[in-house]
C-alpha positions as CSV (number, residue, x, y, z in Angstrom):
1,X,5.5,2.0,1.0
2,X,7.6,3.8,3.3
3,X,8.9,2.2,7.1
4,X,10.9,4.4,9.2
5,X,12.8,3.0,12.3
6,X,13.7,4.7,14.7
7,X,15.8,2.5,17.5
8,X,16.1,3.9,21.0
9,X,14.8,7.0,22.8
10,X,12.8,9.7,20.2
11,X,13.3,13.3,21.3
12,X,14.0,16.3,19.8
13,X,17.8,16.1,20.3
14,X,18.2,12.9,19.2
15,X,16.1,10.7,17.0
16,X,17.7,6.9,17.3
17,X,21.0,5.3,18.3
18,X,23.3,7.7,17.8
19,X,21.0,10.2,15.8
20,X,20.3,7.6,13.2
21,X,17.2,7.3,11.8
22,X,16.8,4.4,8.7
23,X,13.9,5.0,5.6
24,X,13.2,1.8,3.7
25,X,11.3,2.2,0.6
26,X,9.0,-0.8,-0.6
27,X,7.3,-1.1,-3.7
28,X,9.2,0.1,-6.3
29,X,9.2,-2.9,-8.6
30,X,5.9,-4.7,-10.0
31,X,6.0,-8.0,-7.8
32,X,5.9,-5.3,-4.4
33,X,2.8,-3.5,-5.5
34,X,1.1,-7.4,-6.5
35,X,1.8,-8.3,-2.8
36,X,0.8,-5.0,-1.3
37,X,-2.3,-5.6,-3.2
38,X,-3.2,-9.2,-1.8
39,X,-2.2,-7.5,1.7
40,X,-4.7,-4.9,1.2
41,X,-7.8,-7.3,0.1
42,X,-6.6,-10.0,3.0
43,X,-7.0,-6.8,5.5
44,X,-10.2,-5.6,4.1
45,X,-11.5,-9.2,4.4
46,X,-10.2,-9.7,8.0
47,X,-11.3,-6.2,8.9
48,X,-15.0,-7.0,7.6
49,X,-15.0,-4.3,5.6
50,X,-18.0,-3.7,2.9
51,X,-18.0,-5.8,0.4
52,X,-17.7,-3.0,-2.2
53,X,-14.1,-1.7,-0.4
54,X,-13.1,-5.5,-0.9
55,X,-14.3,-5.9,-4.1
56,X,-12.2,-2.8,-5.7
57,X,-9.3,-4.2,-3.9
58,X,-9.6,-7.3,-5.6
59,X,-10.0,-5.3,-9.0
60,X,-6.5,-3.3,-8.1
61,X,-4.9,-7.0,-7.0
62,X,-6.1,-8.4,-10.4
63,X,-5.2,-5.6,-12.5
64,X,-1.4,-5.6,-11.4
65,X,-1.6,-9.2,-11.6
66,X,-2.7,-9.2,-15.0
67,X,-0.2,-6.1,-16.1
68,X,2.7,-8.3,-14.9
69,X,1.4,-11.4,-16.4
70,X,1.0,-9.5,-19.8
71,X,4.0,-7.7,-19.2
72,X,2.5,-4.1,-20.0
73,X,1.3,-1.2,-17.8
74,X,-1.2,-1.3,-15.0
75,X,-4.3,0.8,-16.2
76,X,-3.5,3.5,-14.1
77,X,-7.3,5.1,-14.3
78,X,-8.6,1.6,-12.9
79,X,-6.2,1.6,-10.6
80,X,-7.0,4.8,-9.3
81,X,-10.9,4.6,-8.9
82,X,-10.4,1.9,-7.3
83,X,-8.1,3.0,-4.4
84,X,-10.9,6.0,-4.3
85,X,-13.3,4.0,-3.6
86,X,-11.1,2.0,-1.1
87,X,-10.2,5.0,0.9
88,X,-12.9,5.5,2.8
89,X,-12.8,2.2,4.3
90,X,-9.4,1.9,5.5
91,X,-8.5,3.2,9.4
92,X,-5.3,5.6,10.0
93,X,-3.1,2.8,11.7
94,X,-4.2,0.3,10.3
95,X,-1.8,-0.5,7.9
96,X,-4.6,-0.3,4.9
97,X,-4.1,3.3,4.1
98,X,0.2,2.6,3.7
99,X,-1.0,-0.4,1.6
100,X,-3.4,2.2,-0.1
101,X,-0.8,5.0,-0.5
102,X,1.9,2.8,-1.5
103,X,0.1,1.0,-4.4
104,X,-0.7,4.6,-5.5
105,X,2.9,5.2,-5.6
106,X,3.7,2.3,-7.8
107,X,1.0,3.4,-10.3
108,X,2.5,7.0,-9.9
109,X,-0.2,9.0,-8.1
């Protein structure tokens, strides 16, 4: 998952302080994606989502769980039907579809 800062004024001459505009990445190790996971089921659950959005959020929490536990690669398939089915339930600005789009990065989608 991907935050971009910009501090100060934004306009098309200059984007920041002094033009400087700072990209973090997140997620790019195992434990990241386990967290964005159990972000992603607490904000289905707090968002009253259905119960099938939360339920395939838990399955993606629990597989990367278990991958890290077992030390071997998240099933990537699972992982993927299951953010598909997520989709549809998460709002633009909401913060679910970065959690969504970021645990697909980890997985490499």
């Amino acid at each position: 998952m991907n935050t971009y800062n910009f501090h100060g004024q934004v306009s098309g001459s200059n984007i920041g302080d002094n033009g400087r505009v700072e990209i973090h990445h997140h997620g790019t190790d195992p434990q990241s994606a386990v967290e964005m996971a159990a972000r992603l089921v607490q904000l289905l659950r707090e968002g009253e989502a259905a119960r099938t959005a939360v339920e395939q959020a838990e399955v993606v929490h629990g597989e990367l769980v278990s991958a890290e536990r077992e030390r071997r690669p998240a099933d990537q398939g699972r992982i993927r039907s299951a953010l598909h089915a997520i989709e549809p339930y998460v709002a633009v600005g909401s913060g679910g579809l970065a959690l969504v789009q970021g645990i697909a990065g980890f997985v490499g989608m």
